[in-house]
C-alpha positions, 0 to 999 in steps of 0.5 A: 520339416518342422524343427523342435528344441527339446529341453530336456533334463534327464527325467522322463517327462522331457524323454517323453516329450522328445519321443511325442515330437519325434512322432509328430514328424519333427526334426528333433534336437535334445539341449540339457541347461547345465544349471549348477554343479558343486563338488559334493553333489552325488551323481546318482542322487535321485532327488534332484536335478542338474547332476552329471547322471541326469546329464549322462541319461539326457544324452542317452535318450537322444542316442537312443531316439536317433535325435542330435544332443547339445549341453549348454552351460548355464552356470554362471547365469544360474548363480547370478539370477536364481541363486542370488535372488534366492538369497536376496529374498531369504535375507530379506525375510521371504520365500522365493520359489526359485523355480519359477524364476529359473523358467522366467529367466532362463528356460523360457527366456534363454533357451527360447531365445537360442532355439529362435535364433537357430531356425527351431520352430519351438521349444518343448518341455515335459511341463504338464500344462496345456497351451490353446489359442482363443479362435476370436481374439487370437490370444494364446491361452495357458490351461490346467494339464489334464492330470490335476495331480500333476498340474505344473501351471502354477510355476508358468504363470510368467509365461508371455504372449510370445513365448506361449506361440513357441512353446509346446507341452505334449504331456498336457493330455497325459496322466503320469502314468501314460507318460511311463507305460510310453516310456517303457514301451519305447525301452527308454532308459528314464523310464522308471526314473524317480522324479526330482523334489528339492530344489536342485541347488539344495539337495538335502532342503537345509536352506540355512546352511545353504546361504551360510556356505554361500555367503560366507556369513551366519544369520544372527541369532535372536529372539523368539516372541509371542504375539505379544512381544514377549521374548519366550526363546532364542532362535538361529538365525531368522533366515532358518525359519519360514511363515507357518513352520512348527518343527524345530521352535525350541520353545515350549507350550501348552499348545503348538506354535507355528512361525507368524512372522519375522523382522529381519532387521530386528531379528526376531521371529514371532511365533503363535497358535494356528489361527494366527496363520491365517488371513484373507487380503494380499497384494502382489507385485510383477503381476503378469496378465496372462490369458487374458488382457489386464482388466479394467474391473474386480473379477472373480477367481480362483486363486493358489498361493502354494504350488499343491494347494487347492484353489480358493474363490477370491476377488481381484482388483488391479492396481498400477504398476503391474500389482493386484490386491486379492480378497479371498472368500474364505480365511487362508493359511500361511500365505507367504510374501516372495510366493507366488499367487496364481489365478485361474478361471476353471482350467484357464490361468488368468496370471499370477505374481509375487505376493508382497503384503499380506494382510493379517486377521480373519 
């Protein structure tokens, strides 16, 4: 009999996931990655992950499936790589998307890594994405999750060839909706369960006051400019503001300003009308050529800069040293440099990286 590491967090996806193994004829073992813990985090909050309930639910699951359970501590591992890196790119002026460097680094690399070395024939997840392999040339292919609503392709961008021939998403063919009424019908406790939507180390989204705690230290106040470079406010710390943010300026004027830019080593945080937001040209580092081989000529795509973002013609020139430099048809809003830029090709995901430049103008 085939064995299966199920990843599970404690939600319903990745019960979901277990139940659809177990069904399929594997022998099933559940592992929840503990990845943080802090004393103030409430156990019943229902808005993010890694708390001691969505541990306790994990368990349950498994209890009730009849499968084996593990917890494997990650903690340290967590600060060092996702944490610190979040911290790293706000102080210099990005914004990470920690997420997608919890998968790169941890889900499917340690936990990928551990169920190989154990004789497990593949890591599971409650991820919706859909994993084929292309009959002629033997590649593993990543595609879109049959419900575009609930795509999750975006953050698994970095996944490599080998990872991709031990993973399996059983939740690609599903909406969300199946995956509750099967919930539901096996009586498993996660059924109704809300999902996670604040990264998990930031329940309550307050980023600035995050890295203050964190660190030790506050960001210094500075000067707000307009896009002339006149000082038209002060602000709280640069690290506090993101690329296209409006609430919260503490500046008045005719007309709404949205944060443009920001210098951290002077820092200022320049601000401006919505049509300065937008631009066409980026480049992107750590790029990952996923489904396909690197190419050797521009291609066209479809591109997202945003997790929810609707995906927008584009065309893409390999550079060296693993960057791309991307030109959209169309003008877009608000792309941030340390987010992620995905391109796909109809339902297939070609890759992605992290944006580093952006070329302002229209």
């Amino acid at each position: 009999m085939k064995r299966a590491m199920i990843a599970m967090s404690g939600g319903v996806d990745s019960s979901v996931a277990a139940l659809l193994m177990q069904q399929a004829g594997y022998d099933c073992t559940g592992v929840t990655m503990r990845l943080y813990r802090a004393p103030d985090m409430e156990r019943t909050s229902q808005k993010s992950c890694c708390s001691d309930a969505d541990e306790d639910d994990a368990a349950y699951v498994c209890w009730q499936l009849g499968i084996e359970f593990e917890s494997l501590c990650c903690t340290k591992e967590f600060e060092k790589t996702v944490i610190q890196n979040f911290i790293l790119e706000y102080e210099a002026g990005r914004t990470p998307n920690p997420c997608i460097v919890c998968n790169r680094c941890l889900k499917f690399d340690r936990l990928l890594s551990l169920a190989l070395e154990k004789g497990f024939d593949c890591l599971v997840t409650g991820h919706y994405a859909r994993i084929a392999q292309d009959r002629d040339t033997g590649r593993w292919q990543l595609r879109k999750a049959l419900d575009g609503s609930k795509d999750q392709s975006y953050v698994l961008y970095m996944l490599s060839q080998k990872q991709l021939a031990h993973l399996r998403f059983p939740l690609g063919e599903l909406r969300k909706t199946d995956t509750r009424a099967i919930a539901e019908k096996a009586g498993l406790v996660t059924a109704s369960k809300h999902e996670s939507q604040d990264i998990c180390f930031i329940p309550d989204g307050d980023y600035g006051a995050f890295l203050e705690r964190w660190t030790g230290h506050c960001d210094p106040e500075g000067e707000i400019l307009d896009l002339e470079g006149r000082v038209i406010g002060r602000h709280r710390g640069a690290v506090r503001y993101t690329i296209g943010q409006r609430r919260g300026l503490g500046v008045a004027a005719e007309q709404p300003l949205y944060v443009v830019t920001k210098d951290m080593e002077k820092h200022t945080v320049t601000v401006g009308p919505e049509s300065a937001l937008y631009s066409r040209e980026l480049i992107a580092s750590d790029f990952n050529w996923l489904s396909i081989p690197e190419p050797e000529h521009p291609v066209r795509v479809t591109a997202r800069t945003r997790y929810r973002q609707t995906e927008n013609q584009a065309t893409v020139w390999p550079l060296a040293g693993s960057r791309v430099r991307l030109v959209f048809d169309e003008p877009q809003r608000a792309v941030t440099p340390g987010q992620a830029v995905v391109l796909y090709d109809g339902e297939l995901v070609l890759g992605g990286g992290t944006i580093e430049q952006v070329h302002s103008g229209q």
